[in-house]
C-alpha positions in Angstrom: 0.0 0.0 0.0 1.3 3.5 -1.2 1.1 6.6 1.1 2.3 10.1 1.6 3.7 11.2 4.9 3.7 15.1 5.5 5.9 15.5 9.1 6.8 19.0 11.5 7.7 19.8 14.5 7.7 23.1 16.3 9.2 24.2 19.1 8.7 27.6 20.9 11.7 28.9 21.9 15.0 26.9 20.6 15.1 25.0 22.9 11.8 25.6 24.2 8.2 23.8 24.5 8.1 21.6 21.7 5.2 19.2 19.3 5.3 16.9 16.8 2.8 16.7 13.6 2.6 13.8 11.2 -0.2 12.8 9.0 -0.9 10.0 6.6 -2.6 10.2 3.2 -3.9 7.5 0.6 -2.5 8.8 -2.9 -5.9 9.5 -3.4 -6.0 12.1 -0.9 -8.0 10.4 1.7 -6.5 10.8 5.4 -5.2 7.4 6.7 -4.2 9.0 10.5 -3.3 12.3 12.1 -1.2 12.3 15.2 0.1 15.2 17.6 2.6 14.8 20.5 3.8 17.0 22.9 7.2 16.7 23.7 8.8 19.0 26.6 11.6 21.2 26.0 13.4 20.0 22.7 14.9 22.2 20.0 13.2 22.3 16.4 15.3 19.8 14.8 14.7 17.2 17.8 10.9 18.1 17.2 11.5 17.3 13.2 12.9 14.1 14.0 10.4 13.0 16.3 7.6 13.8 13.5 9.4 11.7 11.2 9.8 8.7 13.6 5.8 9.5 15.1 5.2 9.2 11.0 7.1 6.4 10.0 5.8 4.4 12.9 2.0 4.9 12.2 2.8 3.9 8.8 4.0 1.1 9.3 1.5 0.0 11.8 -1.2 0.8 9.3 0.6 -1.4 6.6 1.8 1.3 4.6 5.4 -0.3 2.3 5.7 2.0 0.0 5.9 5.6 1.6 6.5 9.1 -0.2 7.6 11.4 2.7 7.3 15.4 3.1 8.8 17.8 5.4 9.8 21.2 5.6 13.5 20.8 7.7 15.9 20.9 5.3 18.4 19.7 7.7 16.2 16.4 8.4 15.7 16.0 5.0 19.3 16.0 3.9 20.5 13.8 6.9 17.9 11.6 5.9 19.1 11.2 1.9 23.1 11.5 3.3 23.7 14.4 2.1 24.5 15.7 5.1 26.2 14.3 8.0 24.9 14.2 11.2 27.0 16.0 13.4 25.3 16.9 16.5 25.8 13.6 19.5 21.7 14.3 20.7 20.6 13.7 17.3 22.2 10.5 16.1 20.1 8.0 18.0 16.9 10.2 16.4 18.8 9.3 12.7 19.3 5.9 13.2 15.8 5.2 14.7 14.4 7.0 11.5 16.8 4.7 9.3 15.7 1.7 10.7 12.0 2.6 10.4 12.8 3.1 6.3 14.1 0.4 6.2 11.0 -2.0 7.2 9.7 0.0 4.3 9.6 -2.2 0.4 10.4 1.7 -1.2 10.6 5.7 -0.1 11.0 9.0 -0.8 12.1 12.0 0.8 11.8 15.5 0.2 11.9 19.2 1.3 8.7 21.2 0.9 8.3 24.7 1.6 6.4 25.6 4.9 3.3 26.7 3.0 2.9 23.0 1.8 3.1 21.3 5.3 0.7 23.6 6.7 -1.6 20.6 8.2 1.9 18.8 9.6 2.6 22.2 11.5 -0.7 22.4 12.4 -0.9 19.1 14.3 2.7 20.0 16.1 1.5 23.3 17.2 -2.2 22.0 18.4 0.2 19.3 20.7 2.1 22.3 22.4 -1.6 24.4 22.6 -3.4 21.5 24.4 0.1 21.1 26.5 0.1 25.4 27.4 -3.5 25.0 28.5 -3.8 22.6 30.6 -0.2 23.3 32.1 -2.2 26.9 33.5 -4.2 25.3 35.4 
């Protein structure tokens, strides 16, 4: 089964209160699963990773093995296709979860969007650190 992954994360602040935003579509453009996570105080690019990983997971549990990805971290995105190297020691074991996620994958691709296009993917990670601020002022 084919699919489309569209993946943020935000954080507010860098490092600051961070989300996570991944959601699945048929190639049809029907929505397979949305998901949201809070995640503390991250920086952006450990919120990036985390939407890819929350992304890749849900994918697989819905039986997804052939996976056309989309995210708006050009950093991720490049790490991801080896272009660049991942140089920071916090965000290796991130990489290498994402790796092996691909590779229980039969085919993917990856590629950098434009913020504009991921607006739903941003949405998700921002609605995960709303629903944390409010109940956090209680």
């Amino acid at each position: 089964m084919r699919a489309i992954l569209f993946a943020d994360g935000a954080s507010r602040g860098n490092p600051g209160p961070a989300g996570a935003g991944a959601y699945l579509l048929s190639e049809k453009g029907e929505v397979f699963a949305e998901r949201s996570k809070y995640l503390g105080e991250t920086t952006n690019n450990v919120a990036e990773y985390h939407s890819l990983i929350m992304g890749l997971e849900e994918a697989i549990k819905q039986g997804i093995t052939q996976l056309s990805i989309k995210m708006d971290s050009q950093l991720v995105v490049r790490q991801m296709l080896g272009e660049y190297r991942v140089k920071q020691a916090h965000l290796i074991p991130l990489y290498q979860k994402a790796q092996g996620l691909l590779s229980q994958l039969k085919s993917f691709s990856i590629e950098y969007i434009p913020r504009a296009q991921n607006h739903e993917a941003d949405r998700l990670a921002n609605l995960a650190l709303d629903y944390s601020a409010m109940n956090s002022s209680d």
